[in-house]
mmJSON file of the N, C-alpha and C atoms, coordinates in Angstrom:
{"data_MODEL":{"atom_site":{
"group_PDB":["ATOM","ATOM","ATOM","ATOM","ATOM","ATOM","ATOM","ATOM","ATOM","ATOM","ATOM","ATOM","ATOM","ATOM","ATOM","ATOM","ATOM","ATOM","ATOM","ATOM","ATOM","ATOM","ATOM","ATOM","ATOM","ATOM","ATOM","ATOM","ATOM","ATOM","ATOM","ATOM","ATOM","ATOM","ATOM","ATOM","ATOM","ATOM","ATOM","ATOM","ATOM","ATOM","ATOM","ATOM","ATOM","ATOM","ATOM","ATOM","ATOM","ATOM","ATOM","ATOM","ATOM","ATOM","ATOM","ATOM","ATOM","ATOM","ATOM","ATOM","ATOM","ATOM","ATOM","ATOM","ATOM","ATOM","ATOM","ATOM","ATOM","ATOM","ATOM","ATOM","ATOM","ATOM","ATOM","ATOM","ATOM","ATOM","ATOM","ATOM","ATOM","ATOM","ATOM","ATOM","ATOM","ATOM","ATOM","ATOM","ATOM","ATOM","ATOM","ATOM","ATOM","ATOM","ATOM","ATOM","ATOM","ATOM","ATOM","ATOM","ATOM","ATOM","ATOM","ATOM","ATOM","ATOM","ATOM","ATOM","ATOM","ATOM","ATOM","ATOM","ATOM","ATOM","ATOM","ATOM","ATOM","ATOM","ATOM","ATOM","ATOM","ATOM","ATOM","ATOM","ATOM","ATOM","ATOM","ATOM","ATOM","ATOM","ATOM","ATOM","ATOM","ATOM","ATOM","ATOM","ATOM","ATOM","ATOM","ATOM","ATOM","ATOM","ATOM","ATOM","ATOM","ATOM","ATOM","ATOM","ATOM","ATOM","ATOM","ATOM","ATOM","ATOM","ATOM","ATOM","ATOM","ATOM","ATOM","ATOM","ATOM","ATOM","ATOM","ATOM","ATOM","ATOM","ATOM","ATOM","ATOM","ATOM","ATOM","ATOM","ATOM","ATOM","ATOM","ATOM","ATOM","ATOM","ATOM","ATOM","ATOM","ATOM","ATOM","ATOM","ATOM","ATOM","ATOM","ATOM","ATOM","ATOM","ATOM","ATOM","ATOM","ATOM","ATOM","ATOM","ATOM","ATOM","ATOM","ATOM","ATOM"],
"id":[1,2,3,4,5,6,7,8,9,10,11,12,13,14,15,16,17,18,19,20,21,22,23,24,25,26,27,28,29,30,31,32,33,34,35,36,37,38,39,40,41,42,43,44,45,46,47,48,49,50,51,52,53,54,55,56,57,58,59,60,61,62,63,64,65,66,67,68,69,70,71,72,73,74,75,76,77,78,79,80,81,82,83,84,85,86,87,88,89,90,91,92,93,94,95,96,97,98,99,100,101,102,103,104,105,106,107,108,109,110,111,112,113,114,115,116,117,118,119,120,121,122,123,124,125,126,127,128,129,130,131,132,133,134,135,136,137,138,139,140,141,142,143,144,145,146,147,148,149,150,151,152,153,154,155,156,157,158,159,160,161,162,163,164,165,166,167,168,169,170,171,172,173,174,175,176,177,178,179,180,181,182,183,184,185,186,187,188,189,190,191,192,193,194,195,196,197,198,199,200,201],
"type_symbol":["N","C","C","N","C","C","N","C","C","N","C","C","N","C","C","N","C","C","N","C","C","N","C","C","N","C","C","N","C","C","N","C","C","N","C","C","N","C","C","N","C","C","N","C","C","N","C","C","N","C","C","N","C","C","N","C","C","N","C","C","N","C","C","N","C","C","N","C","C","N","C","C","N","C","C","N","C","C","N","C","C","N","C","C","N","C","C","N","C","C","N","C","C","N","C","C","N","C","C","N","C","C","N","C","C","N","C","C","N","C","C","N","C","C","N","C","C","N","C","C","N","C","C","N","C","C","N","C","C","N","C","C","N","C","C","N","C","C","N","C","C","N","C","C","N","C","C","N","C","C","N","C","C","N","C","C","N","C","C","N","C","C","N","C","C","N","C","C","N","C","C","N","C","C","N","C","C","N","C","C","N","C","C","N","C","C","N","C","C","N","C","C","N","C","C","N","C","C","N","C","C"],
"label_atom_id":["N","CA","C","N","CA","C","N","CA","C","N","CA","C","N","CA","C","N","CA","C","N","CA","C","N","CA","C","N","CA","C","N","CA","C","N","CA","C","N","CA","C","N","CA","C","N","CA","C","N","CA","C","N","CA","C","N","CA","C","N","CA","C","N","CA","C","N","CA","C","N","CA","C","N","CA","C","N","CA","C","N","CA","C","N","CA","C","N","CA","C","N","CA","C","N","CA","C","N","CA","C","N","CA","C","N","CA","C","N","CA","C","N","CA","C","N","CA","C","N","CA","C","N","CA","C","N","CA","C","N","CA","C","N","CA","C","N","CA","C","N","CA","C","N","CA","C","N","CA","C","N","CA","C","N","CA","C","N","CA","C","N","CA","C","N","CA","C","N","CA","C","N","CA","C","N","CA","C","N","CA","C","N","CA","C","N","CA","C","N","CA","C","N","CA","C","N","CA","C","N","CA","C","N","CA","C","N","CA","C","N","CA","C","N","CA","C","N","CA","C","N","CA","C","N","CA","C","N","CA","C","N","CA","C"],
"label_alt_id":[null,null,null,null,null,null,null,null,null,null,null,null,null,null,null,null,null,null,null,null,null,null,null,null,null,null,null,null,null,null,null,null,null,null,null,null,null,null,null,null,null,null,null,null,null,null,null,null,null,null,null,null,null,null,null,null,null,null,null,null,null,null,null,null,null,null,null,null,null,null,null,null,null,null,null,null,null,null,null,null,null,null,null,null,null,null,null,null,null,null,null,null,null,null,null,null,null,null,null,null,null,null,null,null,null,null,null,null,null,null,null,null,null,null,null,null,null,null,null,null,null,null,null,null,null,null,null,null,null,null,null,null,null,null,null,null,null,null,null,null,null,null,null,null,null,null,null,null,null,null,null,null,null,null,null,null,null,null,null,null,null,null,null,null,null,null,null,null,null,null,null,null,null,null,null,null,null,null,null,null,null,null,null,null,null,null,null,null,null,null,null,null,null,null,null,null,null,null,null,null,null],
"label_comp_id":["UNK","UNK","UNK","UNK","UNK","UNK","UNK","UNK","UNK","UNK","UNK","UNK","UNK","UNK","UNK","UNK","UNK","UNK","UNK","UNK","UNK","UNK","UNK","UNK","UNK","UNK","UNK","UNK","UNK","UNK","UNK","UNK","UNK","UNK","UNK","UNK","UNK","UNK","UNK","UNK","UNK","UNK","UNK","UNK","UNK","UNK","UNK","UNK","UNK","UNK","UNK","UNK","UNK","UNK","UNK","UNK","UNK","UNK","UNK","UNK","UNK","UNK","UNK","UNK","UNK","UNK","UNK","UNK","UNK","UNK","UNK","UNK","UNK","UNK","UNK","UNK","UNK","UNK","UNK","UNK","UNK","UNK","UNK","UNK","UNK","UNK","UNK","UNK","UNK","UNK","UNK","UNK","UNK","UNK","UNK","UNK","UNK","UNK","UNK","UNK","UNK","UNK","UNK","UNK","UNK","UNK","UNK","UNK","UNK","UNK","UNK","UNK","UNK","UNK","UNK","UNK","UNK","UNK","UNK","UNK","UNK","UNK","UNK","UNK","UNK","UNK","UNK","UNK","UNK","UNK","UNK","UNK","UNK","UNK","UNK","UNK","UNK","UNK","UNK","UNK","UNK","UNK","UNK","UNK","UNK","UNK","UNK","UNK","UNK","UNK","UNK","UNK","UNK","UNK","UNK","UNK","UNK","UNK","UNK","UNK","UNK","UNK","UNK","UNK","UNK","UNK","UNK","UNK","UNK","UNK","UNK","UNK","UNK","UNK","UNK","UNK","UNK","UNK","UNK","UNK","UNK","UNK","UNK","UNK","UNK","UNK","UNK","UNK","UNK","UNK","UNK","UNK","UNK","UNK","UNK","UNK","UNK","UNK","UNK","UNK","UNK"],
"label_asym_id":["A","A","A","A","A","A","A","A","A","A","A","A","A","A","A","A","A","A","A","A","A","A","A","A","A","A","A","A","A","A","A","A","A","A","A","A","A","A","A","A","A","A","A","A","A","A","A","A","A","A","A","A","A","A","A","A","A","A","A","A","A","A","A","A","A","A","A","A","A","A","A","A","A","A","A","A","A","A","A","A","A","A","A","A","A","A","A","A","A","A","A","A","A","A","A","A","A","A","A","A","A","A","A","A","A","A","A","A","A","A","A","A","A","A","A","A","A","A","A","A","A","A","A","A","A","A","A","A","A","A","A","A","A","A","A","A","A","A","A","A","A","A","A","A","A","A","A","A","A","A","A","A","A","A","A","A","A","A","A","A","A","A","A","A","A","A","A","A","A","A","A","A","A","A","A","A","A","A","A","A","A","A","A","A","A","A","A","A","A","A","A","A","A","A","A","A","A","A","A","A","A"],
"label_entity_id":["1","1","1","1","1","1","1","1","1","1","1","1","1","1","1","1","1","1","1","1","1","1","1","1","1","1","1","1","1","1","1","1","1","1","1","1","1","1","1","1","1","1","1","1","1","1","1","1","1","1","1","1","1","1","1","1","1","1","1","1","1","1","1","1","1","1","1","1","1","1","1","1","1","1","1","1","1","1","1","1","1","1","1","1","1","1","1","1","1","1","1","1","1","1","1","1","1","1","1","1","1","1","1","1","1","1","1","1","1","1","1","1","1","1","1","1","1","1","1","1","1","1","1","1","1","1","1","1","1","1","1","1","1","1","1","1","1","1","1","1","1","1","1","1","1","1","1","1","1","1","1","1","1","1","1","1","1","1","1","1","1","1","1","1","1","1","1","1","1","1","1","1","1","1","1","1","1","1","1","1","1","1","1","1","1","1","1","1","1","1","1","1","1","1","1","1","1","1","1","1","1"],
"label_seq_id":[1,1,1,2,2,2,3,3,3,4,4,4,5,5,5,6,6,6,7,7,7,8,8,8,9,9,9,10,10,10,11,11,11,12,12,12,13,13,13,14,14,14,15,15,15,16,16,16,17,17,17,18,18,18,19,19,19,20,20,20,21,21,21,22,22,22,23,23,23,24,24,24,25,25,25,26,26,26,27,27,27,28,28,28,29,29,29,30,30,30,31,31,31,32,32,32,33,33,33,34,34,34,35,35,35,36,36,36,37,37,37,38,38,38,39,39,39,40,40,40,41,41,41,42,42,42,43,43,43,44,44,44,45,45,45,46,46,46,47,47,47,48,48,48,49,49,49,50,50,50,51,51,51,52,52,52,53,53,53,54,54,54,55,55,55,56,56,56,57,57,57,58,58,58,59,59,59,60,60,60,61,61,61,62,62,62,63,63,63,64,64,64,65,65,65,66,66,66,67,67,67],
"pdbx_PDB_ins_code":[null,null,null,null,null,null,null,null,null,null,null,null,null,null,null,null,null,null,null,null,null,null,null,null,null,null,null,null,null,null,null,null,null,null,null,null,null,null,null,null,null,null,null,null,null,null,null,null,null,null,null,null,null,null,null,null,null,null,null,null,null,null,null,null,null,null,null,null,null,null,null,null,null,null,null,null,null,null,null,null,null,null,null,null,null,null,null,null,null,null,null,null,null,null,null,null,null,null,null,null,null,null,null,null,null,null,null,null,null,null,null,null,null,null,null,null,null,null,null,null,null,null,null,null,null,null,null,null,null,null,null,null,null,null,null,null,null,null,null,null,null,null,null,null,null,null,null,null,null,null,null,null,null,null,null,null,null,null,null,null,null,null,null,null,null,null,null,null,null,null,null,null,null,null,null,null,null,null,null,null,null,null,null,null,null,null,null,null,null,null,null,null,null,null,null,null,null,null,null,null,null],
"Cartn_x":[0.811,0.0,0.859,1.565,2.177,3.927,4.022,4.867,4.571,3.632,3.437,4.013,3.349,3.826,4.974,6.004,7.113,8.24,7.685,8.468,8.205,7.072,6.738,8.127,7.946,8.861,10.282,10.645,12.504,12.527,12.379,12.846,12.643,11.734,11.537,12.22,12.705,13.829,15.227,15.433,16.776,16.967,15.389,15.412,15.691,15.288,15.571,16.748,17.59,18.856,19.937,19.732,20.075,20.183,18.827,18.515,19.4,19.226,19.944,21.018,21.737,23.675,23.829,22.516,23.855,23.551,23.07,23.026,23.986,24.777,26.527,27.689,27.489,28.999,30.153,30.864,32.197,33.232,34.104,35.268,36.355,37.036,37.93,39.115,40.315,41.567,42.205,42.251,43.33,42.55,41.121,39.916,40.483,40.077,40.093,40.895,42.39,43.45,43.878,43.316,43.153,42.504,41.029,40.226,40.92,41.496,41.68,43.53,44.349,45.173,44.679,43.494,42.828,42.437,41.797,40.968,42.575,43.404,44.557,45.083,45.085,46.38,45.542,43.73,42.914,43.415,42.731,42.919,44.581,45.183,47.046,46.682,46.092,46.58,45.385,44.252,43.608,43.868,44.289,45.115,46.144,47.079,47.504,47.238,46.59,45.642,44.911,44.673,44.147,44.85,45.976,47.024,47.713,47.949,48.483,47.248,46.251,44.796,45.038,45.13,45.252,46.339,47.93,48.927,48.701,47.696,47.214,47.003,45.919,44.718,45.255,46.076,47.027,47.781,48.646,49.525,48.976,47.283,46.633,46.187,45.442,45.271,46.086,47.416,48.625,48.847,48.889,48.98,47.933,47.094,45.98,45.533,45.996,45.897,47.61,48.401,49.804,49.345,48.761,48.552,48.214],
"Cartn_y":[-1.191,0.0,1.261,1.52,2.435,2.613,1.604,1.31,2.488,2.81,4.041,5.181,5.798,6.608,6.63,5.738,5.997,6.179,5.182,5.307,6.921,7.683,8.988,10.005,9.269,10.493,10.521,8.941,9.004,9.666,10.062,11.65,12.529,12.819,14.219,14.244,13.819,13.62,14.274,13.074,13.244,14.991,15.657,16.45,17.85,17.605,18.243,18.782,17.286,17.691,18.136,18.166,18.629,19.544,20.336,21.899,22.535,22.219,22.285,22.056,21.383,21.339,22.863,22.932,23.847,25.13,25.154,26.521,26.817,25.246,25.303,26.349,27.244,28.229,28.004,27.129,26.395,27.386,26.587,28.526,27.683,28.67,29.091,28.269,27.954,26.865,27.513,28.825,30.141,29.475,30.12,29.79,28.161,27.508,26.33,25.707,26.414,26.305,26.474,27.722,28.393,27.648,27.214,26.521,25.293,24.846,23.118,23.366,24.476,24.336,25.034,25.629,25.554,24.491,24.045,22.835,21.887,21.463,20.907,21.619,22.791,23.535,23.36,23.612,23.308,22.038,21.009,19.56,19.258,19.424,19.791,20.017,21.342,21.932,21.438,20.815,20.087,18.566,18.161,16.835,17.196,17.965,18.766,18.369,19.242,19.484,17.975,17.411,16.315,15.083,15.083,14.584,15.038,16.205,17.021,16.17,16.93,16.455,14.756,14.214,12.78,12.245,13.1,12.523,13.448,14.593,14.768,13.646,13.617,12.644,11.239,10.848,9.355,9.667,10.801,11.058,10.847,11.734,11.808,10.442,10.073,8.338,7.314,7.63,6.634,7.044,9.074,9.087,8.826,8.563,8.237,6.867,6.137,4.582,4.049,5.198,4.773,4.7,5.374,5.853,5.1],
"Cartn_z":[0.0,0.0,0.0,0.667,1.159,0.224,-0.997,-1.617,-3.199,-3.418,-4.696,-4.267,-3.06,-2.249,-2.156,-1.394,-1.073,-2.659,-3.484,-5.019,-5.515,-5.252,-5.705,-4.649,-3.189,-2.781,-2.645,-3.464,-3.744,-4.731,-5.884,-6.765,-6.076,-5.592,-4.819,-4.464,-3.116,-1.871,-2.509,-3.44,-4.264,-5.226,-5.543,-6.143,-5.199,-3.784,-2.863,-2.086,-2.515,-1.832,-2.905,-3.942,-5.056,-5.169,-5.026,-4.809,-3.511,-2.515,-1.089,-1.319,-2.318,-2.364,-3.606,-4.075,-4.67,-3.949,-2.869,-1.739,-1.161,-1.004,-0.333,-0.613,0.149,-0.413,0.554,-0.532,-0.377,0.237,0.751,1.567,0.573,0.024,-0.845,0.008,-0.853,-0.144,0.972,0.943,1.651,2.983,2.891,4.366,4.82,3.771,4.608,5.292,4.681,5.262,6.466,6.793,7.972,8.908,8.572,9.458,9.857,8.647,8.97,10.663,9.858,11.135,12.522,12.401,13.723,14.857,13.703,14.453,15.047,14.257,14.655,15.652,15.749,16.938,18.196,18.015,19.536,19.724,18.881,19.165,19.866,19.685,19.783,21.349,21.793,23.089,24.349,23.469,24.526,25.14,23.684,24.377,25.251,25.526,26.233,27.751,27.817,29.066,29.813,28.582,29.104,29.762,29.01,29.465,30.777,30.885,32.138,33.877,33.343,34.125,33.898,33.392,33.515,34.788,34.063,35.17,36.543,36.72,38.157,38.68,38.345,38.754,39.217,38.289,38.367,39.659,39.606,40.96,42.261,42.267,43.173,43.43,42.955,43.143,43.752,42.943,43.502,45.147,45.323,47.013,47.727,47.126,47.943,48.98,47.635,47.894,48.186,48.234,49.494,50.731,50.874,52.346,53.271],
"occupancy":[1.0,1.0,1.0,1.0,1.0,1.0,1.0,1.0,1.0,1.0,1.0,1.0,1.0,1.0,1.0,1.0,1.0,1.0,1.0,1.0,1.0,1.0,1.0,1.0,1.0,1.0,1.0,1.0,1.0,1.0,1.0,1.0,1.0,1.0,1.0,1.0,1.0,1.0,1.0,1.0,1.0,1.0,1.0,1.0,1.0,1.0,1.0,1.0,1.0,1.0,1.0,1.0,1.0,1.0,1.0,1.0,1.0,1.0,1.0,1.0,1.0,1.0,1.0,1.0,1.0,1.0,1.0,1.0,1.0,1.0,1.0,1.0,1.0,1.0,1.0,1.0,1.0,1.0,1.0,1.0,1.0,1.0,1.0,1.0,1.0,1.0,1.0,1.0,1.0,1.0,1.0,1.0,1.0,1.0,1.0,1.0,1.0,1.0,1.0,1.0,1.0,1.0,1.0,1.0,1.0,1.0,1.0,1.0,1.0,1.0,1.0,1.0,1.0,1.0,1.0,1.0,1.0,1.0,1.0,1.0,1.0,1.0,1.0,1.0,1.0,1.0,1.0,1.0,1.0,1.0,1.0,1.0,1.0,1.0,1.0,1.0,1.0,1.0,1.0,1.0,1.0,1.0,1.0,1.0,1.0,1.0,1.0,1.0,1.0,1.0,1.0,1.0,1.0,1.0,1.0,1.0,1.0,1.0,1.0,1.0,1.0,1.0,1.0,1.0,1.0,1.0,1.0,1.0,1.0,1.0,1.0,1.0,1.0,1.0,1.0,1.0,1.0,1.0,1.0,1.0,1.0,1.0,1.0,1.0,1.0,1.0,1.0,1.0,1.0,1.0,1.0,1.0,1.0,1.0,1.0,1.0,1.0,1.0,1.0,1.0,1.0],
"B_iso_or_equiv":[0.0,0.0,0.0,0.0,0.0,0.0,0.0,0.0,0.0,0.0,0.0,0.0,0.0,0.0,0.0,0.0,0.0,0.0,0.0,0.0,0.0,0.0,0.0,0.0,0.0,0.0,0.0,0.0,0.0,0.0,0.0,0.0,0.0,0.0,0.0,0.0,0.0,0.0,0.0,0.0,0.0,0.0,0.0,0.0,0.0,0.0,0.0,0.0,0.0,0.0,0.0,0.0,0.0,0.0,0.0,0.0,0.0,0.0,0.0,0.0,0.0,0.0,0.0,0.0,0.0,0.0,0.0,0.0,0.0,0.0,0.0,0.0,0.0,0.0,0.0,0.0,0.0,0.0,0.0,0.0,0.0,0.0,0.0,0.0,0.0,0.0,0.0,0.0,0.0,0.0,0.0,0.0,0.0,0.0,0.0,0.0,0.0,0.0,0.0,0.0,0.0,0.0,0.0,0.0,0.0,0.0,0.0,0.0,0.0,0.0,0.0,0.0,0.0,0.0,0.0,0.0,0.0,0.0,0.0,0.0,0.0,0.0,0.0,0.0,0.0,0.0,0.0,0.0,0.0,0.0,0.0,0.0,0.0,0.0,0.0,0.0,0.0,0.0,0.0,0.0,0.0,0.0,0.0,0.0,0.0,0.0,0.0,0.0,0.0,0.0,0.0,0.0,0.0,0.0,0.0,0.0,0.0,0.0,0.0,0.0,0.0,0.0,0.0,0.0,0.0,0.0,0.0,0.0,0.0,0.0,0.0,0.0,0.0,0.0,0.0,0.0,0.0,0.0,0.0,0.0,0.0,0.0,0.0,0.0,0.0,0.0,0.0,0.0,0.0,0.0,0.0,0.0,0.0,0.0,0.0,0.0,0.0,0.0,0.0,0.0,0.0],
"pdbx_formal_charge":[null,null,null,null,null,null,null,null,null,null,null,null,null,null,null,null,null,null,null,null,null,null,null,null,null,null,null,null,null,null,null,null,null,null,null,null,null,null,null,null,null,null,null,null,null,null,null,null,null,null,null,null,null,null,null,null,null,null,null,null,null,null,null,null,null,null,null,null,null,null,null,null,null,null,null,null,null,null,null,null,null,null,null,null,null,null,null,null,null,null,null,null,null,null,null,null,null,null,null,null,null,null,null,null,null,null,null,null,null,null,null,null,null,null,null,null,null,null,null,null,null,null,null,null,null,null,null,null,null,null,null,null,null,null,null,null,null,null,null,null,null,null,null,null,null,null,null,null,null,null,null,null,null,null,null,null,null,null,null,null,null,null,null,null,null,null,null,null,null,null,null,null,null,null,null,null,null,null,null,null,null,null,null,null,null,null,null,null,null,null,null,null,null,null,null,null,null,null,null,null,null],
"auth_seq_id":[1,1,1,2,2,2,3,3,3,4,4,4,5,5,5,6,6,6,7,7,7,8,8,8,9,9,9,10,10,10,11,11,11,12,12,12,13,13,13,14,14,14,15,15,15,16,16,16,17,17,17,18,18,18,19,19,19,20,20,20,21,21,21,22,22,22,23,23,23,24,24,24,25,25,25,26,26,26,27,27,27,28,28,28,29,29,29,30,30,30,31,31,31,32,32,32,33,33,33,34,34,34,35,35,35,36,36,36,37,37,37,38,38,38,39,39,39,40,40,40,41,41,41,42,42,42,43,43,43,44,44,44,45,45,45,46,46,46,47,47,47,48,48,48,49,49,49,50,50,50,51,51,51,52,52,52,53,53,53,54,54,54,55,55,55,56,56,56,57,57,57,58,58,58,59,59,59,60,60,60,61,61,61,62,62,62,63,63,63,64,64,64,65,65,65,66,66,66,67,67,67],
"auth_comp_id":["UNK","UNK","UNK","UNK","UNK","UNK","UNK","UNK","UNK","UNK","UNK","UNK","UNK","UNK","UNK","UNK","UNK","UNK","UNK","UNK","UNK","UNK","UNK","UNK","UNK","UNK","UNK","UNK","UNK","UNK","UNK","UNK","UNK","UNK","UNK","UNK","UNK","UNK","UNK","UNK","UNK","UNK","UNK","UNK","UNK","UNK","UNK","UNK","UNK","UNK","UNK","UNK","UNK","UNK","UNK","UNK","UNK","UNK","UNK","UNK","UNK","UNK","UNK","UNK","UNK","UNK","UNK","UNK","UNK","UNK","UNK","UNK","UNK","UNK","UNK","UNK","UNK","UNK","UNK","UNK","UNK","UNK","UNK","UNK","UNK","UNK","UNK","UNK","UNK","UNK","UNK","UNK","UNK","UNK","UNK","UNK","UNK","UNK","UNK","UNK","UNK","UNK","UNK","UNK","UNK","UNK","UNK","UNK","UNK","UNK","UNK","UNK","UNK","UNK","UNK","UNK","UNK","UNK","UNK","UNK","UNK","UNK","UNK","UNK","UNK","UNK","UNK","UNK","UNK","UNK","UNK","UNK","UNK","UNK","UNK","UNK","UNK","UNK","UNK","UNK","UNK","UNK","UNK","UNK","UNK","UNK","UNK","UNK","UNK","UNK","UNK","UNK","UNK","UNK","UNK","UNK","UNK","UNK","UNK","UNK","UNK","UNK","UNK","UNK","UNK","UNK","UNK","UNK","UNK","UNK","UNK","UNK","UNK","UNK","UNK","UNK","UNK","UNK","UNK","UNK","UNK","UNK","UNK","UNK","UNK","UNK","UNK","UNK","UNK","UNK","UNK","UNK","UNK","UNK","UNK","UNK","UNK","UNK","UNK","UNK","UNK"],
"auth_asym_id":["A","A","A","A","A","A","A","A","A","A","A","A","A","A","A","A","A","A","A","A","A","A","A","A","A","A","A","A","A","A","A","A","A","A","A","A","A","A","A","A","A","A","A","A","A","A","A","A","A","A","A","A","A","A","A","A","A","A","A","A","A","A","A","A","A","A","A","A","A","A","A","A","A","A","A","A","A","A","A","A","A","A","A","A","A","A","A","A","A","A","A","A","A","A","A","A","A","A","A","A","A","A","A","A","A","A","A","A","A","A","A","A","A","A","A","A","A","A","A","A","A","A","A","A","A","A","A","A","A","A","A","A","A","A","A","A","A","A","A","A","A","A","A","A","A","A","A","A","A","A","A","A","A","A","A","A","A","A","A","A","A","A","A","A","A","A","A","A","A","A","A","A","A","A","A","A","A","A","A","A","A","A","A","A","A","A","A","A","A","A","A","A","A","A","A","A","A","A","A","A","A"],
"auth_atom_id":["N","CA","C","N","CA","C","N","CA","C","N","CA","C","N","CA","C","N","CA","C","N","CA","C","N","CA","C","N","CA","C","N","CA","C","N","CA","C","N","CA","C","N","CA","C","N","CA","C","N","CA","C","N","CA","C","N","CA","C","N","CA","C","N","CA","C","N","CA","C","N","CA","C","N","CA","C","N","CA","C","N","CA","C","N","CA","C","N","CA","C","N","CA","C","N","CA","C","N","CA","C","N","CA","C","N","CA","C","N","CA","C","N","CA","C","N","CA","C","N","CA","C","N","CA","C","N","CA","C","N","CA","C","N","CA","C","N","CA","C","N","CA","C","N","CA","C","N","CA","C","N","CA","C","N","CA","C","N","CA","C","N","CA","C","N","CA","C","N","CA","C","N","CA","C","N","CA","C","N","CA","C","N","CA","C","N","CA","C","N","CA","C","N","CA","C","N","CA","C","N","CA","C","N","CA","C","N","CA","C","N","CA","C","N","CA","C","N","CA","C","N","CA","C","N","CA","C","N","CA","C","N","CA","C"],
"pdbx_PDB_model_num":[1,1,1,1,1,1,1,1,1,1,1,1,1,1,1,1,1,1,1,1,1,1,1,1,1,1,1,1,1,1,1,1,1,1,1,1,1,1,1,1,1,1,1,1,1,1,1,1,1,1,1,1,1,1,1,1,1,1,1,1,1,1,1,1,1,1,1,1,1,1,1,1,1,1,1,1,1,1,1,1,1,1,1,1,1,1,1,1,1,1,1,1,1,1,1,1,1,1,1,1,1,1,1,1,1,1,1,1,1,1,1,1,1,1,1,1,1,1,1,1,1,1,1,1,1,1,1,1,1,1,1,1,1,1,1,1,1,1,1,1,1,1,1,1,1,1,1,1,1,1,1,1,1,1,1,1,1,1,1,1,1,1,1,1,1,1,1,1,1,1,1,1,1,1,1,1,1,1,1,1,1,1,1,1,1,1,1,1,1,1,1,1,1,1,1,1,1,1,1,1,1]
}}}
C-alpha cells in the first residue's frame, strides 16, 4: 500500500537535496586552510591538558591509595 507513495517520494527527496547542495557556499583553499590548522592547533593543546589532568589525577590516586 504504502509502496506508490514511497516510489513517488525518492525523486523528490533526491530532487531536494540537489537543490539544497547547490546553496553550499564552499570557503575558498586560503579559508580552509586556515580553518583546517585551527581545528589541529585546539585539538594539539587540549590533548595537552588532558594529558596534564590525567597525570594529576594518576599522581593523586597513587597518594591516595599509598597511604
Amino acid at each position: 500500500m504504502g509502496d506508490s507513495a514511497e516510489k513517488k517520494a525518492v525523486p523528490g527527496f533526491f530532487k531536494g537535496v540537489k537543490s539544497e547542495f547547490k546553496k553550499i557556499i564552499w570557503p575558498d583553499r586560503k579559508s580552509a586552510a586556515k580553518q583546517s590548522a585551527a581545528v589541529v592547533a585546539i585539538s594539539v593543546v587540549v590533548g595537552v591538558i588532558i594529558a596534564i589532568l590525567d597525570y594529576v589525577v594518576k599522581y593523586g590516586v597513587n597518594f591516595i591509595t599509598s597511604i
